[in-house]
C-alpha positions as CSV (number, residue, x, y, z in Angstrom):
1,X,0.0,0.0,0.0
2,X,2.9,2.6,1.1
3,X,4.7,2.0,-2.2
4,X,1.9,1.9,-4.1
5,X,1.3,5.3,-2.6
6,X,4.8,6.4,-3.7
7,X,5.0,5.7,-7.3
8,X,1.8,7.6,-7.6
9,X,3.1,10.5,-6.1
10,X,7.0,10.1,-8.3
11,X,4.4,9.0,-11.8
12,X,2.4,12.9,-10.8
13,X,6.0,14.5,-9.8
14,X,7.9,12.9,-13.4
15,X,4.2,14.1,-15.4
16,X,4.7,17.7,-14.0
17,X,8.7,17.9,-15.0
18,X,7.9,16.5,-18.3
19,X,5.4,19.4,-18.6
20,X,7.9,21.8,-17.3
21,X,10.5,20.7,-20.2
22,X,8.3,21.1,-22.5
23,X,7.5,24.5,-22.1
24,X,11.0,25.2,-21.7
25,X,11.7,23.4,-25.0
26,X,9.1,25.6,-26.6
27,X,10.0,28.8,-25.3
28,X,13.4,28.4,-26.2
29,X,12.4,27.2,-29.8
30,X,10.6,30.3,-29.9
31,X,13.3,33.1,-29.2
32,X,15.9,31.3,-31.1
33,X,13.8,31.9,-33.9
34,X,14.1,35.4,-32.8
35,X,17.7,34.9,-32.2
36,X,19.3,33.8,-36.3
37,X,18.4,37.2,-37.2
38,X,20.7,39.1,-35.0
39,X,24.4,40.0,-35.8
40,X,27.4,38.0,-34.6
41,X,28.0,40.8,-31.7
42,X,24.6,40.6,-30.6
43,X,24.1,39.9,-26.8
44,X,20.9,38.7,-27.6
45,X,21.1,34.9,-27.4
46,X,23.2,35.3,-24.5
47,X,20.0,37.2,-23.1
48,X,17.7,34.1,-24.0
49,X,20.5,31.3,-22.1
50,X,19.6,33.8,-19.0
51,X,16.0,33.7,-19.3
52,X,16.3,29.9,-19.7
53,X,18.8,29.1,-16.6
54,X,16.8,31.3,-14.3
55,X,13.5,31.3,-13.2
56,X,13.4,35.4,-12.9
57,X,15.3,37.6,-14.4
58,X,15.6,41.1,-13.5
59,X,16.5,44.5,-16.1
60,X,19.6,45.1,-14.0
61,X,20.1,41.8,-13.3
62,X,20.5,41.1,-16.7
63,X,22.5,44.4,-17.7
64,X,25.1,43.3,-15.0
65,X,25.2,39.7,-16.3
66,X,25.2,40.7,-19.9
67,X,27.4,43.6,-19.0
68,X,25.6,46.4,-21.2
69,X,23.3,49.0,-19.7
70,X,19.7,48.5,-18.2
71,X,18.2,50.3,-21.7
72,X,20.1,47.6,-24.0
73,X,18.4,44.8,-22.3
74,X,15.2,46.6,-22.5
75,X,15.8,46.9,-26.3
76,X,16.9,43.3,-26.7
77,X,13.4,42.7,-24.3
78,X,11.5,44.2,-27.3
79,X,13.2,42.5,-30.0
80,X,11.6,39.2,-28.8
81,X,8.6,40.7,-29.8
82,X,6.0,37.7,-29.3
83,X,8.5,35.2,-28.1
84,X,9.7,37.6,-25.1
85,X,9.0,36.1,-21.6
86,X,6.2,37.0,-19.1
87,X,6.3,40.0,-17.0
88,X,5.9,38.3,-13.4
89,X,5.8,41.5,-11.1
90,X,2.7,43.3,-13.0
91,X,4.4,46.8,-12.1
92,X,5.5,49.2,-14.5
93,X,8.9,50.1,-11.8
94,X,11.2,47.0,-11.1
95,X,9.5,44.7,-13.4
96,X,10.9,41.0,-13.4
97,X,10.4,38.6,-16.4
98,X,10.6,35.2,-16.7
99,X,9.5,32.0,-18.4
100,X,6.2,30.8,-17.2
């Protein structure tokens, strides 16, 4: 009875990572569309790897990882146009985005 109790639970736990990959997979898909359009100098796939190894990523977070300036990562934001990650924070003043 106990185990049959845990492989339930690990069957619901392995059916919510494979969900989570998944969306990963497709988000990433997406702004590496985005991405084979920009120049060789471009920070902007760099700015995608962030987005994918963290769960929240921050405008100056990002500038001081990236090492540009708050506005560039706001421009590269917008170049993602309908691939760009969910604002989380739902304020217009130290917003956070991330992949949801």
């Amino acid at each position: 009875m106990k185990v049959e109790g845990f492989c339930t639970v690990v069957e619901e736990a392995i059916a919510i990572g494979t969900r989570d990959l998944e969306r990963l997979i497709l988000a990433r898909e997406l702004m590496h569309r985005v991405t084979k359009e920009c120049g060789a100098n471009s920070k902007l796939p760099e700015l995608v790897e962030l987005f994918l190894s963290r769960p929240l990523v921050t405008v100056p977070l990002g500038a001081k990882l990236l090492k540009v300036t708050p506005k560039a990562v706001d421009l590269m934001l917008a170049q993602l146009i309908g691939a760009r990650p969910s604002e989380l924070t739902g304020r217009s003043r130290y917003r956070a985005s991330g992949i949801v």
